[in-house]
C-alpha positions, 0 to 999 in steps of 0.5 A, spaced: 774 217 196 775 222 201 771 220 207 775 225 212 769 227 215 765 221 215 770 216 216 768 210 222 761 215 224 755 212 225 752 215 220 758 211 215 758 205 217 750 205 217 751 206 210 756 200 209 751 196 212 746 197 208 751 196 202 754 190 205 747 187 207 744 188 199 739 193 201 741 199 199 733 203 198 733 206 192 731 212 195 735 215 201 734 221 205 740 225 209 739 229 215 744 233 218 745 240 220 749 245 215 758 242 216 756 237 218 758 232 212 752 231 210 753 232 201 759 228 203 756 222 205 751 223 200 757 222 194 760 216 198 753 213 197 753 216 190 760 213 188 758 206 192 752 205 188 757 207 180 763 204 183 765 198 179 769 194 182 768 187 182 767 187 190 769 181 194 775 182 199 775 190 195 772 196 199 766 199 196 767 205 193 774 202 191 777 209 189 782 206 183 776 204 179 774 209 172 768 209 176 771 212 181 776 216 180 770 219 175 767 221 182 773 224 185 771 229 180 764 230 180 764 228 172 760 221 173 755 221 166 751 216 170 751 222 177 746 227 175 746 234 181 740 237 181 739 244 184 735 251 183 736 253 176 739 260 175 737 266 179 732 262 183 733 259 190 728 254 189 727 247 185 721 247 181 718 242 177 720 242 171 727 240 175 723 234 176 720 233 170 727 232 167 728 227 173 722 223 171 725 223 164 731 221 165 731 216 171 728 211 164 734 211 161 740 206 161 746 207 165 751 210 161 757 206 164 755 204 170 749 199 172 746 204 175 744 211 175 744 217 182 739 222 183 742 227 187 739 233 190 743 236 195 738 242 199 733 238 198 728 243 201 730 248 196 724 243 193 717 246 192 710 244 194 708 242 187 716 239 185 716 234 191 708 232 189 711 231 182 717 225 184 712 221 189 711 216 183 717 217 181 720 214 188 715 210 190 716 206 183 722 208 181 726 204 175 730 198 176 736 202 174 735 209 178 737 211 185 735 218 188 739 221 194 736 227 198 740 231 204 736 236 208 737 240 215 731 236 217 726 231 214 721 236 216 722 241 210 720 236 206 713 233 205 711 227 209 709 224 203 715 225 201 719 222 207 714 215 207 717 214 200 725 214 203 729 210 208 732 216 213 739 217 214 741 222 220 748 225 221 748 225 229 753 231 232 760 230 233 763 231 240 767 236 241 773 232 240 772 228 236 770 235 232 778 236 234 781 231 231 778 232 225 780 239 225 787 237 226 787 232 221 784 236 216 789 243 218 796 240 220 798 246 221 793 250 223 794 253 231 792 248 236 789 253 240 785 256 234 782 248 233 781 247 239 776 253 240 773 252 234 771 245 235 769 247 242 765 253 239 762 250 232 757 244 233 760 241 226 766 240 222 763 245 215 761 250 220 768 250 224 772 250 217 769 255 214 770 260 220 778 260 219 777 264 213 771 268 216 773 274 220 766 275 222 765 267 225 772 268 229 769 274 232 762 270 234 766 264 236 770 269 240 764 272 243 761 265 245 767 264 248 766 270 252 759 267 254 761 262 256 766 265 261 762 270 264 757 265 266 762 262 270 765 267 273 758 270 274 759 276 270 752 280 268 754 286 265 759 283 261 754 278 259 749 283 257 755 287 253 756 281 249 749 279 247 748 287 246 753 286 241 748 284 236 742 288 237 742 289 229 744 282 227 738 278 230 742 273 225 747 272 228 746 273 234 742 266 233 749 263 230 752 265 237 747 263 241 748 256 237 755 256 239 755 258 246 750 252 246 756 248 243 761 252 248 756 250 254 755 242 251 764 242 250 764 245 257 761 239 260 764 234 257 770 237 260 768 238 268 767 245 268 759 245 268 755 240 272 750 237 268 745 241 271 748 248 270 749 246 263 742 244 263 739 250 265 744 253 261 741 250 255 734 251 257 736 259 257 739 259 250 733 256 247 729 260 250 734 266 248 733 263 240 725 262 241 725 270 243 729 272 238 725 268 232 719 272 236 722 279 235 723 281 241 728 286 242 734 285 244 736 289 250 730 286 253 732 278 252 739 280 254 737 282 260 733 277 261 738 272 259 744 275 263 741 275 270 738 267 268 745 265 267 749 268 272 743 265 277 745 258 273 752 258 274 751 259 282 747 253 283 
């Protein structure tokens, strides 16, 4: 199996552990922010659950197995993908009325059947209501796996059904030497910016074939310099950039966020600077999620952070 993004993280070896120690929960719930492997994790644990391997000194899944190899695929007649039905962004009930339906019904090939719903948010009220049963009590047979942003897009009910499995950020290198795995290739400087400027995996690979994420990436970089060189004007051109795209100028305040994070990391920034750092760039975020103009959050932004890197 691929395990490129996962591979010896805290995340997979909690998987394993629950695998190796027999309590694997028939339903999991995967948090993680948007790159950061979380669908990944969650066909490991599917392929975990149909692999057919005989265990014993085998690593489970074993990846030679049909089963397996099936799963490389995404073809296993034993994994079920949920999502939104055509044209719609939400998954509704009668989605889960399916589920209901199916989770009763033996395997196919494997001993067990997986339920995937990857954006589980994508859910509705009255959808998620309708698999409480379901998961409180499901089949012997049946196991249903969630991702999510975050656990708070799902309803608590929900949540208390489903044992909780976070996808912790990467440090930055080690976000670097799964770049240069994954890219061999690729200019070292350019992964190592993207590592420095992308707070996952996903979000830094998708960039190589966005020009306009290499262009936030650049200016978050730029943000960052002149922060440390105590550059107001040029803080503010950056930020004002943006004035158009409240969006994106939220994708970048995430990535000067990351920048700044890398930066400490490094010795360029005291812990205190990068504290005060981060508390402006929430700050920033909460603003602009408040609609406040961006000439006047610019402002304000760029004369705090210059006041930041001079302490």
């Amino acid at each position: 199996m691929n395990r490129t993004l996962i591979e010896r993280e805290e995340a997979y070896r909690a998987l394993a552990a629950l695998w190796d120690g027999g309590r694997f929960p028939h339903t999991l719930l995967i948090e993680g922010a948007p790159g950061s492997g979380k669908r990944t994790l969650a066909y490991e644990a599917a392929a975990m659950l149909l692999c057919r391997s005989s265990g014993g000194s085998e690593e489970i899944p074993c990846g030679a197995c049909p089963s397996c190899r099936k799963m490389e695929k995404r073809l296993h007649p034993d994994l079920t993908v949920v999502g939104p039905e055509p044209k719609k962004q939400t998954i509704g009930v009668d989605a889960v009325r399916a589920v209901r339906e199916n989770a009763w019904i033996a395997p196919h090939e494997a001993d067990r059947r997986v339920f995937l719903i990857p954006e589980a948010q994508n859910l509705t009220a009255a959808a998620q209501n309708a698999l409480l049963k379901l998961i409180e009590e499901p089949p012997e047979a049946a196991y249903f796996l969630f991702t999510v942003p975050s656990r708070s897009a799902l309803l608590e009910t929900v949540c208390s059904r489903a044992s909780h499995l976070p996808l912790r950020e990467m440090a930055s290198p080690r976000r670097l030497a799964v770049l240069r795995h994954l890219r061999p290739g690729e200019d070292p400087a350019l992964l190592e910016r993207l590592a420095e400027g992308f707070p996952t995996v996903g979000q830094a690979l998708a960039s190589l074939e966005d020009p306009a994420a290499q262009r936030l990436e650049a200016d978050a970089a730029a943000l960052l310099d002149h922060t440390l060189h105590c550059e107001r004007y040029a803080l503010m051109k950056v930020l004002a950039g943006y004035e158009r795209d409240r969006e994106g100028l939220s994708r970048l305040l995430a990535s000067f966020r990351a920048r700044s994070a890398a930066a400490l990391a490094k010795g360029e920034l005291s812990a205190l600077q990068c504290g005060v750092i981060v508390d402006i760039i929430e700050e920033a975020q909460f603003r602009v999620s408040q609609n406040v103009g961006v000439p006047l959050l610019s402002a304000v932004a760029a004369a705090r952070l210059v006041q930041s890197a001079s302490r």
